[in-house]
LOTIKOL-682630 format. One record per residue: x, y, z of N, C-alpha, C in turn. Coordinates in pm, whole numbers, padded with zeros to 5 digits, always signed. Layout:
% LOTIKOL-682630
XYZXYZXYZ;...
% end
This chain:
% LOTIKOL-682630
-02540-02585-02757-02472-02490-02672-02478-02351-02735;-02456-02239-02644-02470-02101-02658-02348-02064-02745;-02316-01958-02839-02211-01916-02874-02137-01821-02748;-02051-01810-02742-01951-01727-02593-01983-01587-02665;-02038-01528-02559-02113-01351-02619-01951-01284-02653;-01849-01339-02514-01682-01237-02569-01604-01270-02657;-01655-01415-02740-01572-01415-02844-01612-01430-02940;-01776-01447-02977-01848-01475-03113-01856-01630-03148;-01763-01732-03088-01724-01828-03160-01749-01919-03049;-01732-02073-03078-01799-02179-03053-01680-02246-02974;-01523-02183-02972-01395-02202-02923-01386-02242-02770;-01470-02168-02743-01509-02089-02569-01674-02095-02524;-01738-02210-02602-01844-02233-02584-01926-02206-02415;-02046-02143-02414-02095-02116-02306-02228-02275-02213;-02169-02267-02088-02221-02448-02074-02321-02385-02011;-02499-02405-02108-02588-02356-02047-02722-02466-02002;-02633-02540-01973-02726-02697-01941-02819-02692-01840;-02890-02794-01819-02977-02822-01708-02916-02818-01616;-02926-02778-01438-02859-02737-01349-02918-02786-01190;-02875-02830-01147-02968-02875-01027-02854-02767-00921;-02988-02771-00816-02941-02700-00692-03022-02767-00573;-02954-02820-00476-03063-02881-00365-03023-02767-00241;-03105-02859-00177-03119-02819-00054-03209-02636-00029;-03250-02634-00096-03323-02478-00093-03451-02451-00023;-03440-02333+00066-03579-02348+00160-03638-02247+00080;-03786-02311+00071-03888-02208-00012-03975-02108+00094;-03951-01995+00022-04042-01880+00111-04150-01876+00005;-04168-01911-00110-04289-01898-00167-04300-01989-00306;-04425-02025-00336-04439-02107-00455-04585-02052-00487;-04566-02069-00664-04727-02101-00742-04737-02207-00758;-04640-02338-00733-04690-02461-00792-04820-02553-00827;-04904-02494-00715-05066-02503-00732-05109-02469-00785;-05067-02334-00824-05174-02244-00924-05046-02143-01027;-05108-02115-01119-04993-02010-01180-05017-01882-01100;-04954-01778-01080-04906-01691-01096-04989-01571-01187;-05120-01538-01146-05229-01481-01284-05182-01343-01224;-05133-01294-01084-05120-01148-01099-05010-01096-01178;-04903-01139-01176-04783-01106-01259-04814-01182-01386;-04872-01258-01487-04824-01342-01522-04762-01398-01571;-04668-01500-01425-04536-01546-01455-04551-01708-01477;-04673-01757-01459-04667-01873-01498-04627-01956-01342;-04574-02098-01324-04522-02147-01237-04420-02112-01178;-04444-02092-01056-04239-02040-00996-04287-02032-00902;-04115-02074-00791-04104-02088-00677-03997-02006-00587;-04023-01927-00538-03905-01861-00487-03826-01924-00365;-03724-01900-00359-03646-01976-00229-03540-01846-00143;-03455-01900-00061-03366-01808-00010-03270-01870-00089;-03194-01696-00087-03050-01706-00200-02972-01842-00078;-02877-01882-00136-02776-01963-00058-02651-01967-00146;-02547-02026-00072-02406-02024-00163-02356-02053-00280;-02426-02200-00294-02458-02298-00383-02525-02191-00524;-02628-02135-00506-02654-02047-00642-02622-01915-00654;-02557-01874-00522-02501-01732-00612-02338-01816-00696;-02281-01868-00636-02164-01946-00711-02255-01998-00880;-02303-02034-00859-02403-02060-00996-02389-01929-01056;-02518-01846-01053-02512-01714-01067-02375-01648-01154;-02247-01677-01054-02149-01610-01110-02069-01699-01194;-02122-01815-01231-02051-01903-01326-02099-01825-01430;-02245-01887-01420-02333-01764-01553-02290-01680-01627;-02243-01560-01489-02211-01450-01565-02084-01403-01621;-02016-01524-01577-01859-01514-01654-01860-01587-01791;-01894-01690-01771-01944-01796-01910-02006-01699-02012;-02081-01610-01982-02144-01538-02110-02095-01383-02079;-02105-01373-02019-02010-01194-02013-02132-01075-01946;-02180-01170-01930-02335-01042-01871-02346-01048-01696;-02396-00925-01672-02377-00907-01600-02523-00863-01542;-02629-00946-01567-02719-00997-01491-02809-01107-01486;-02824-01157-01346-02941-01269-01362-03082-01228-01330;-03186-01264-01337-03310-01178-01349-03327-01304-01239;-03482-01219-01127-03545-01296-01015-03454-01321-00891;-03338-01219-00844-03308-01196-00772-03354-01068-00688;-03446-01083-00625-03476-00978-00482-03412-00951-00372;-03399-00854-00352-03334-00817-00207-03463-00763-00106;-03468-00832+00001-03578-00714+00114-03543-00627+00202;-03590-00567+00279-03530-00396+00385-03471-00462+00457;-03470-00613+00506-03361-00640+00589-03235-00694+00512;-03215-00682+00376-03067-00760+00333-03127-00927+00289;-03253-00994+00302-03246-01119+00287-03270-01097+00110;-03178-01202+00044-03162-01236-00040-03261-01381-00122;-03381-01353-00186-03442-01474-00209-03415-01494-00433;-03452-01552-00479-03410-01576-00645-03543-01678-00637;-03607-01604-00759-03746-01727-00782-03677-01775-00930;-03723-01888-00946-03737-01963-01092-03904-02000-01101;-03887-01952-01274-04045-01977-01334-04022-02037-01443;-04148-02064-01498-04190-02104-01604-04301-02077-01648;-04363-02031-01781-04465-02036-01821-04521-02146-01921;-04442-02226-01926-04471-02359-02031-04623-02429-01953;-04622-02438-01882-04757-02566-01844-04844-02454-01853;-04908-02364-01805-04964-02229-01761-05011-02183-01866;-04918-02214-01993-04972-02182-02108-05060-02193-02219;-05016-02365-02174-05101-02522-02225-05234-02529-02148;-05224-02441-02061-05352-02452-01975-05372-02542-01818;-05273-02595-01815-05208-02671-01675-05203-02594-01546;-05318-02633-01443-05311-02554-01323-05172-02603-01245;-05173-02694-01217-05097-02775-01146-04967-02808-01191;-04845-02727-01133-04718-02754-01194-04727-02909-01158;-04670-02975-01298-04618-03144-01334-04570-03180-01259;-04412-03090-01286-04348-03211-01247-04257-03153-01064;-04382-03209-00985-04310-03228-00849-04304-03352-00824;-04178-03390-00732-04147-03540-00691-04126-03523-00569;-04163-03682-00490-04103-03676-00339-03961-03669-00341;-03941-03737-00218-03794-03788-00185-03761-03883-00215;-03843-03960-00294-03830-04098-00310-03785-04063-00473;-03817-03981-00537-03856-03914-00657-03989-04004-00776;-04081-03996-00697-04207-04036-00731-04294-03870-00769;-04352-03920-00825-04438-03807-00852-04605-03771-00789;-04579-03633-00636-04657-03651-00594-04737-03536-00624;-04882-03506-00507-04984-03470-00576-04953-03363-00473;-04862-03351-00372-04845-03253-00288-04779-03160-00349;-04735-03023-00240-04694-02875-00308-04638-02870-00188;-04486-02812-00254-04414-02741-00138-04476-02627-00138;-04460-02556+00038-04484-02424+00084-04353-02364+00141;-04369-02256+00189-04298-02173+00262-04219-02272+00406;-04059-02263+00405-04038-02355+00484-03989-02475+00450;-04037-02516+00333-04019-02644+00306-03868-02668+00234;-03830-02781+00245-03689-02788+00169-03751-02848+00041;-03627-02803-00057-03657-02914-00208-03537-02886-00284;-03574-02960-00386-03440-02948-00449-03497-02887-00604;-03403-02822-00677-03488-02744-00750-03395-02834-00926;-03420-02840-01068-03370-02862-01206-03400-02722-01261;-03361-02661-01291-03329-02539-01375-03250-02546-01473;-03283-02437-01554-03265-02466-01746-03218-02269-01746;-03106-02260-01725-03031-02123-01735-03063-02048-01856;-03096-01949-01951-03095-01920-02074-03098-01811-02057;-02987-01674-02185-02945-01581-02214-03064-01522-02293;-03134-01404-02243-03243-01345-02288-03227-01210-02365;-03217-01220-02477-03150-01131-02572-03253-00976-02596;-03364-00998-02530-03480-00892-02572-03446-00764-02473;-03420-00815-02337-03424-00690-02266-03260-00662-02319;-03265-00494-02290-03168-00462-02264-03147-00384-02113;-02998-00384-02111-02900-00514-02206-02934-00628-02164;-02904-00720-02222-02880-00876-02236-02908-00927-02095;-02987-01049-02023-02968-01093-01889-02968-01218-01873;-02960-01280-01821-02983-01430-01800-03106-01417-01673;-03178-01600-01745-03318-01606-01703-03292-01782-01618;-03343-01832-01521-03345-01933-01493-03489-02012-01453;-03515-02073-01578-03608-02137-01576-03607-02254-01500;-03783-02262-01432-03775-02400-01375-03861-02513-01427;-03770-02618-01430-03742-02745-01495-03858-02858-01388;-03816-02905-01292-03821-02978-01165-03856-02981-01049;-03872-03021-00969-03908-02976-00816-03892-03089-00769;-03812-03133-00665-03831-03239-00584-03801-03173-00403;-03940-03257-00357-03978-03201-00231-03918-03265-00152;-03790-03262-00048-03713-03320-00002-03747-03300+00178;-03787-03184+00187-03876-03226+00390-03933-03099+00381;-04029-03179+00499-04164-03076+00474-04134-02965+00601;-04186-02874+00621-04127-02748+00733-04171-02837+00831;-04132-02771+00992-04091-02839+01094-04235-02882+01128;-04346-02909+01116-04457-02951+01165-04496-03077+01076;-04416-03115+01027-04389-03268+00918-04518-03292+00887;-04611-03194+00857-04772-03245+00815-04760-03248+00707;-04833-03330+00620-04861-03364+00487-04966-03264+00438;-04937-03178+00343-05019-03130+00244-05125-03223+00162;-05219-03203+00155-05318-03323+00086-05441-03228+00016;-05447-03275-00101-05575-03286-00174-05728-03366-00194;-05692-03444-00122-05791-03491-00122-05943-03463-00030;-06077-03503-00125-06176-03414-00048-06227-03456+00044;-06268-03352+00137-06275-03392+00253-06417-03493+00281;-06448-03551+00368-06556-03635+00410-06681-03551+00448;-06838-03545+00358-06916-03392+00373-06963-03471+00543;-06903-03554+00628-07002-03551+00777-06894-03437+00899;-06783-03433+00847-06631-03395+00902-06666-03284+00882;-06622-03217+01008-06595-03026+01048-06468-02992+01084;-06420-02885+01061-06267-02868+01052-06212-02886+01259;-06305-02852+01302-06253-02899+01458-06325-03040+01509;-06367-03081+01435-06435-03245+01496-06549-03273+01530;-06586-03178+01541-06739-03184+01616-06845-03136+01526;-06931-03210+01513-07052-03185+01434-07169-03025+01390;-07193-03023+01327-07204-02878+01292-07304-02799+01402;-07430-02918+01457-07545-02921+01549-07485-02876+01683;-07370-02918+01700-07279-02894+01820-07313-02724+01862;-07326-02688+01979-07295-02552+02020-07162-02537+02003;-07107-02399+01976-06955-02371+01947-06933-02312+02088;-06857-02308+02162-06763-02224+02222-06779-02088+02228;-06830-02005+02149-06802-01847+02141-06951-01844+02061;
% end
């Protein structure tokens, strides 16, 4: 555990544990790939919701700071918070690990934009910037429903006789 930044001492210890948050709709993910323009490594952004700004402000009472980093605001007021990681990204790992279904199996799919999941995050007090902020790393991913067109994301390669509309390449097209 963290020492409590307002009292120095271990009295008032700060609880900076692993943290789950479900139910979060993602407007964006690297989970496929890192993140090489910023590079931030793996991360998924979602919309803010109640559930983690209440988080958020546990945070920032527990340690006395008074910011969390990867909170955006856009021109209309929507509120989104990404969690990253650069641990796999670093090791050389395209493919963030550890996503799970609903079943919590470990699949080969990627949430997108839309999609619900549930997120494990690892909170930690980042002493370099100033002042002081808190960082929320991501831990987990479990993909809990897929956006409203319930199609399965898939990797696997395609069949070389198969054309993306069905019909053979010899075919006249339409246009």
């Amino acid at each position: 555990m963290a020492v409590n930044k307002k009292t120095g001492n271990m009295a008032s210890p700060v609880k900076m544990q692993t943290q789950q948050l479900f139910s979060l709709i993602v407007k964006w993910s690297h989970l496929l790939k890192p993140d090489m323009v910023y590079d931030s490594g793996h991360s998924v952004t979602v919309e803010m919701t109640d559930e983690v700004e209440k988080l958020h402000k546990e945070l920032m009472a527990q340690t006395g700071l008074k910011k969390v980093n990867g909170i955006k605001v856009d021109d209309e007021g929507n509120k989104t918070v990404k969690f990253s990681t650069r641990i796999f990204s670093n090791d050389g790992v395209e493919r963030f690990p550890k996503i799970y279904d609903e079943y919590g199996q470990v699949t080969n799919d990627c949430p997108f934009g839309g999609d619900k999941i549930n997120v494990s995050i690892r909170p930690k007090v980042v002493d370099k910037t100033t002042p002081p902020s808190i960082s929320c790393y991501l831990h987990e991913v479990q993909w809990v429903e897929k956006n409203s067109d319930n199609s399965s994301v898939t990797f696997a390669k395609p069949q070389e006789e198969s054309s993306f509309n069905g019909q053979s390449s010899e075919e006249d097209l339409p246009f």
